[in-house]
LUMTORLO-740611 format. One record per atom (N, C-alpha, C, O): x, y, z; residue number from 1; atom name. Coordinates in steps of 0.2 Angstrom, whole numbers, always signed. Example, Ala and Ser with C-alpha at 12.3 -4.5 7.8 and 13.67 -1.06 7.14 Angstrom:
<atoms>
<atom <+66, -28, +39>, 1, N>
<atom <+62, -22, +39>, 1, CA>
<atom <+66, -16, +39>, 1, C>
<atom <+71, -17, +42>, 1, O>
<atom <+64, -11, +35>, 2, N>
<atom <+68, -5, +36>, 2, CA>
<atom <+64, +0, +39>, 2, C>
<atom <+67, +6, +40>, 2, O>
</atoms>
This chain:
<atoms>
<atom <+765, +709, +731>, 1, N>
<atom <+771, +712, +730>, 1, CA>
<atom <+773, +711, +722>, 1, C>
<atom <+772, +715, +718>, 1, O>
<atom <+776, +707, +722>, 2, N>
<atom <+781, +706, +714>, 2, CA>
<atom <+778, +701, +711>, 2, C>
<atom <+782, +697, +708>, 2, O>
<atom <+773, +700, +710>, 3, N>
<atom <+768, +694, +705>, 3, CA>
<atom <+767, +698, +698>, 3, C>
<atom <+768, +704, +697>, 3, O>
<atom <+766, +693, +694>, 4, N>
<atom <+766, +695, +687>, 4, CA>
<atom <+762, +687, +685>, 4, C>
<atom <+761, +682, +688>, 4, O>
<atom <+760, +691, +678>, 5, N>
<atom <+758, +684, +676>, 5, CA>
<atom <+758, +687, +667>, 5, C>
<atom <+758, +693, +666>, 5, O>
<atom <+756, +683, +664>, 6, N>
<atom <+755, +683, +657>, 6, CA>
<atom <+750, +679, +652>, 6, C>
<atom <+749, +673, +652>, 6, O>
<atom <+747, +681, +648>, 7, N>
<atom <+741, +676, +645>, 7, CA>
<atom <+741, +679, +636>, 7, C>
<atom <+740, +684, +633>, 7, O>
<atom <+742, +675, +636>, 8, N>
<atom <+740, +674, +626>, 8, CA>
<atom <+733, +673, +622>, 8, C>
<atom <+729, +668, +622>, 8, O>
<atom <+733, +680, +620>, 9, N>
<atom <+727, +681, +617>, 9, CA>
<atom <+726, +679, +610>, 9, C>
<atom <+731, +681, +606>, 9, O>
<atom <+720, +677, +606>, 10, N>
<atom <+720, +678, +599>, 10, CA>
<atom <+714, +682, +598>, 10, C>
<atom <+709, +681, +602>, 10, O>
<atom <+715, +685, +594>, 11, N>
<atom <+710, +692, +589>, 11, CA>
<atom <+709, +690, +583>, 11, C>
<atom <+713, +688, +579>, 11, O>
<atom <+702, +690, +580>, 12, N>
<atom <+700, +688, +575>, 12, CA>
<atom <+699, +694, +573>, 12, C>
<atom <+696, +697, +577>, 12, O>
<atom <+701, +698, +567>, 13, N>
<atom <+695, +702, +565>, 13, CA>
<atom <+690, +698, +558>, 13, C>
<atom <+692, +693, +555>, 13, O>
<atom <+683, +701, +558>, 14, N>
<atom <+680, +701, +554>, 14, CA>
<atom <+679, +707, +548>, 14, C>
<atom <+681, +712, +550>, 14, O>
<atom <+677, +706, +542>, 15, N>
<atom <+678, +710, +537>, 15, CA>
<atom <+669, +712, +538>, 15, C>
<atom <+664, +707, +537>, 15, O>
<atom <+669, +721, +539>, 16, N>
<atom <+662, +722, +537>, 16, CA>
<atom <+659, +727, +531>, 16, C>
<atom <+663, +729, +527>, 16, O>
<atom <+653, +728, +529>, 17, N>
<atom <+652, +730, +524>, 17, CA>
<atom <+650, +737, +524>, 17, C>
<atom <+645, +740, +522>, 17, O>
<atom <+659, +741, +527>, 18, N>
<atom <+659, +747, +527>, 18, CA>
<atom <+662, +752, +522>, 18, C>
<atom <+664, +757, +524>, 18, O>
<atom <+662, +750, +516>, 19, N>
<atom <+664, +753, +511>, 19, CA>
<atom <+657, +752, +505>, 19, C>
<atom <+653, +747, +504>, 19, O>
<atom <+656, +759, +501>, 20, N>
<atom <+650, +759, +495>, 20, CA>
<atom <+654, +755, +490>, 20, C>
<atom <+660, +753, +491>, 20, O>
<atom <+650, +753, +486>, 21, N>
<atom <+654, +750, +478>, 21, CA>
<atom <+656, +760, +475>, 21, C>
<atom <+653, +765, +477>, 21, O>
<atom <+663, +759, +471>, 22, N>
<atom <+663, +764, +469>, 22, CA>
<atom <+662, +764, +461>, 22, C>
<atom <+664, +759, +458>, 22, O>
<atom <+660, +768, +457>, 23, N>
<atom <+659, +766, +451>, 23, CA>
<atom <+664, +772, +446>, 23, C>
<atom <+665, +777, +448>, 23, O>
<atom <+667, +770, +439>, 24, N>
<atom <+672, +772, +436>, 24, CA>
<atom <+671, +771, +430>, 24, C>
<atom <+673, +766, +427>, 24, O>
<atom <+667, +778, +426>, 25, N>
<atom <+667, +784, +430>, 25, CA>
<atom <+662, +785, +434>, 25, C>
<atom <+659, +780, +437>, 25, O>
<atom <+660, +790, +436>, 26, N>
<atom <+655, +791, +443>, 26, CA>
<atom <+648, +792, +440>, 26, C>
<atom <+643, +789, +441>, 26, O>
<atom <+649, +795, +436>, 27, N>
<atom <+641, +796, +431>, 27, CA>
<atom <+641, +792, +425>, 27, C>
<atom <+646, +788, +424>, 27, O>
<atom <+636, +791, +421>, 28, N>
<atom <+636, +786, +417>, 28, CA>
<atom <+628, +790, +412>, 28, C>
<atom <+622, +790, +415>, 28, O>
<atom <+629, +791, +405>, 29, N>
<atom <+626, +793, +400>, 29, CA>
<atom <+626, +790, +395>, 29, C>
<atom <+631, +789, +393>, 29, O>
<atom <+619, +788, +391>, 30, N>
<atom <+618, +786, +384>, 30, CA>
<atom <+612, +787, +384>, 30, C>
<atom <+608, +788, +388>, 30, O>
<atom <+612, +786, +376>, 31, N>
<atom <+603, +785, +373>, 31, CA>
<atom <+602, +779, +368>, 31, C>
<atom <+606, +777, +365>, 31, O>
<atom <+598, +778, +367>, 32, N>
<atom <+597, +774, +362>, 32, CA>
<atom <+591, +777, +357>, 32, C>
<atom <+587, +781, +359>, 32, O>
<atom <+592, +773, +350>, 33, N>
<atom <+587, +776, +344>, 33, CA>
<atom <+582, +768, +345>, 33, C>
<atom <+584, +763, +347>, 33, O>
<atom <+575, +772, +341>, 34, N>
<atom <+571, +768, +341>, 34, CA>
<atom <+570, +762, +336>, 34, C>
<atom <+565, +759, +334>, 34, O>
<atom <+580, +762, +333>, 35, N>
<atom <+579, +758, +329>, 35, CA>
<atom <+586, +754, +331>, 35, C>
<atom <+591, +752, +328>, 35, O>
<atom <+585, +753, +339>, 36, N>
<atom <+590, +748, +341>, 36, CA>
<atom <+588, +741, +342>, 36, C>
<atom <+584, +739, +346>, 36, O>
<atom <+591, +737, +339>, 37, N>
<atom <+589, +727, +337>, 37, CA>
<atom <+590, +726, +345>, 37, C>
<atom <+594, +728, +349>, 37, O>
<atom <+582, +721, +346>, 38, N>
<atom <+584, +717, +354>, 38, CA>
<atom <+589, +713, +355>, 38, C>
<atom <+591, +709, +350>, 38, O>
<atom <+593, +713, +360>, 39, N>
<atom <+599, +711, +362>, 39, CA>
<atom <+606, +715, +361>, 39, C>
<atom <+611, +712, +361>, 39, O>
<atom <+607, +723, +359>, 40, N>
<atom <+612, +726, +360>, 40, CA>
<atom <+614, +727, +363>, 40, C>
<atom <+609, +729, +367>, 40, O>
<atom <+619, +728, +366>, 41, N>
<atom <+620, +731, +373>, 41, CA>
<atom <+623, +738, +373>, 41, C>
<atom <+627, +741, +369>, 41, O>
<atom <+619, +741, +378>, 42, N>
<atom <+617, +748, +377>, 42, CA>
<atom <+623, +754, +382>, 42, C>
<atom <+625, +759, +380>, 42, O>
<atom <+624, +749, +389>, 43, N>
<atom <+631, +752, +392>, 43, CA>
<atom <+634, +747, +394>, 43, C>
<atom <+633, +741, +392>, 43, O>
<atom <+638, +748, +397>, 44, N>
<atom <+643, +743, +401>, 44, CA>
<atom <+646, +748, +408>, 44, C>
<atom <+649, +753, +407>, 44, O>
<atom <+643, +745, +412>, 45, N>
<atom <+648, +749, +417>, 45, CA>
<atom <+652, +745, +421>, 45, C>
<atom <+652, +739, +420>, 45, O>
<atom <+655, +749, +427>, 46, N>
<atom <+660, +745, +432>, 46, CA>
<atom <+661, +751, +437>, 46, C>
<atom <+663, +757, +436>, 46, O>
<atom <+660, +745, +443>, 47, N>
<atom <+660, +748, +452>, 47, CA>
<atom <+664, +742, +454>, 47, C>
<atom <+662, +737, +451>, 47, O>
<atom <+668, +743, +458>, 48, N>
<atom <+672, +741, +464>, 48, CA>
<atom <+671, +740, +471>, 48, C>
<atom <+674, +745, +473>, 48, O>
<atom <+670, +737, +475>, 49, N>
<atom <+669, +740, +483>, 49, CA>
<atom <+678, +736, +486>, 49, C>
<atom <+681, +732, +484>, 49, O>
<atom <+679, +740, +492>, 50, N>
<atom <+685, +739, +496>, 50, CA>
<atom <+684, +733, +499>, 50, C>
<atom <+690, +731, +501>, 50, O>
<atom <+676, +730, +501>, 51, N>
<atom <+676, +724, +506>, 51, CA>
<atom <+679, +721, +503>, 51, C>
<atom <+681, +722, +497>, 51, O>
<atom <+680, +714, +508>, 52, N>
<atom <+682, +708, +505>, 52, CA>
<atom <+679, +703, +504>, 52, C>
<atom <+677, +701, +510>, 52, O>
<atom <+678, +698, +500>, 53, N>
<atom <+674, +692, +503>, 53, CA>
<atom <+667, +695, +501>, 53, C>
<atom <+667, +700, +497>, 53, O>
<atom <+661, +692, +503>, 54, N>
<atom <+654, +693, +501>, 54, CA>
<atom <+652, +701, +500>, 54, C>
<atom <+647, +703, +497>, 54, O>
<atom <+654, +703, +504>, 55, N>
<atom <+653, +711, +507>, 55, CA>
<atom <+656, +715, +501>, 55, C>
<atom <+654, +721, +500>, 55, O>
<atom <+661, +713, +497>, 56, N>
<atom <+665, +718, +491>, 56, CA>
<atom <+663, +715, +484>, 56, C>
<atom <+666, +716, +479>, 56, O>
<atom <+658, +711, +485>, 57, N>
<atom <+654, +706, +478>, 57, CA>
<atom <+649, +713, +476>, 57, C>
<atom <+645, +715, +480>, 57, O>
<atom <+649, +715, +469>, 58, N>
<atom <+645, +722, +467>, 58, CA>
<atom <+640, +716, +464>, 58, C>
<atom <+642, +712, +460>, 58, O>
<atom <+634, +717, +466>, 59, N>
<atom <+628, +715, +459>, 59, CA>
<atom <+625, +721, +457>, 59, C>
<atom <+625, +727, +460>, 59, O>
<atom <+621, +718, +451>, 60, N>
<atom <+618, +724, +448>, 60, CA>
<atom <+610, +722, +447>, 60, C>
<atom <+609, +716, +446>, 60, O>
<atom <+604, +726, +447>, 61, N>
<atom <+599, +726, +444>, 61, CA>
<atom <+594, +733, +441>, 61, C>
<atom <+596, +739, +441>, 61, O>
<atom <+589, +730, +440>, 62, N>
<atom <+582, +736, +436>, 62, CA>
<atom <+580, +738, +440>, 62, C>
<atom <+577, +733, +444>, 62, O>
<atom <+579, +744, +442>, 63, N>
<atom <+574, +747, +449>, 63, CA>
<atom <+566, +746, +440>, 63, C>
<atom <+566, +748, +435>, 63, O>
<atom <+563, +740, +445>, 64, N>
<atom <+557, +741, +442>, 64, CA>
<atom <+553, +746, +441>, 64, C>
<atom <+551, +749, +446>, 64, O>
<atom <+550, +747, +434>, 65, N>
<atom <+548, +753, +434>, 65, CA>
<atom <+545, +752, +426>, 65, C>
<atom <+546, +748, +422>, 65, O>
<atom <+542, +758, +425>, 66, N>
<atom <+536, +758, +418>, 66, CA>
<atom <+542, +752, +412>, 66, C>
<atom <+540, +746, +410>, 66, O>
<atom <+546, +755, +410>, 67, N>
<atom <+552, +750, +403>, 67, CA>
<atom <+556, +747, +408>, 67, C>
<atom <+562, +749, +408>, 67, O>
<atom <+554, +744, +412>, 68, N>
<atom <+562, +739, +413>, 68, CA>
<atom <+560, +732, +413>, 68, C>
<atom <+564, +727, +413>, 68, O>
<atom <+553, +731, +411>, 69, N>
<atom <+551, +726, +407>, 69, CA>
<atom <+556, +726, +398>, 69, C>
<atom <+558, +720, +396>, 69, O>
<atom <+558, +730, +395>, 70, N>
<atom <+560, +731, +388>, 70, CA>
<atom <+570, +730, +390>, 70, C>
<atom <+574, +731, +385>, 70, O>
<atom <+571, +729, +396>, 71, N>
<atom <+579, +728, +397>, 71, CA>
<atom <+579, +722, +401>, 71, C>
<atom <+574, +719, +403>, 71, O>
<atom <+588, +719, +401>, 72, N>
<atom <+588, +713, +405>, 72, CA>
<atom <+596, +716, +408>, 72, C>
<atom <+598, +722, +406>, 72, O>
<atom <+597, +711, +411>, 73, N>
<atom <+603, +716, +415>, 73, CA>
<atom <+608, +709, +416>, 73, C>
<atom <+604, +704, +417>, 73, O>
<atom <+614, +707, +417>, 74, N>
<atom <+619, +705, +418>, 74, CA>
<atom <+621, +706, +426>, 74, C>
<atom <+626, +708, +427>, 74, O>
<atom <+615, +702, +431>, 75, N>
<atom <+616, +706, +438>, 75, CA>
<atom <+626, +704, +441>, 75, C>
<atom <+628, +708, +446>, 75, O>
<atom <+630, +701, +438>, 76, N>
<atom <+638, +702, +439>, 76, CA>
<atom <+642, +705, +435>, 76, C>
<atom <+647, +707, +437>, 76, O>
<atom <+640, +706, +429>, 77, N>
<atom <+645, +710, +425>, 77, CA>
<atom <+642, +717, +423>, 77, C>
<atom <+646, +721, +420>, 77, O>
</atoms>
């Protein structure tokens, strides 16, 4: 008949890593002459991601390949 009852629940959400990094601007161009001193710095970019916590953390590297021996990279900034 007239039963009822009630329970208290709690909800976690978790943050997943459903956002790309976005980078600003979106393409990115330069050249260098062959009369550039080691240690110049050649570009500077910057990307963003929406995650939060480990999952919105951007690192950077060199897709290895024939000159990426000839660069070093800054994998956080």
């Amino acid at each position: 008949g007239g039963l009822s009852a009630q329970a208290f629940v709690r909800v976690e959400l978790e943050d997943v890593n459903d956002n790309h990094p976005v980078f600003d601007p979106s393409t990115y161009v330069t050249s260098i002459s062959g009369q550039t001193q080691p240690g110049t710095e050649i570009i500077s970019v910057r990307a963003t991601d929406r995650d939060s916590g480990t999952y919105g953390t951007v690192a950077y590297e060199l897709i290895p390949g024939d000159l990426s021996s000839l660069f070093t990279i800054d994998s956080t900034t």
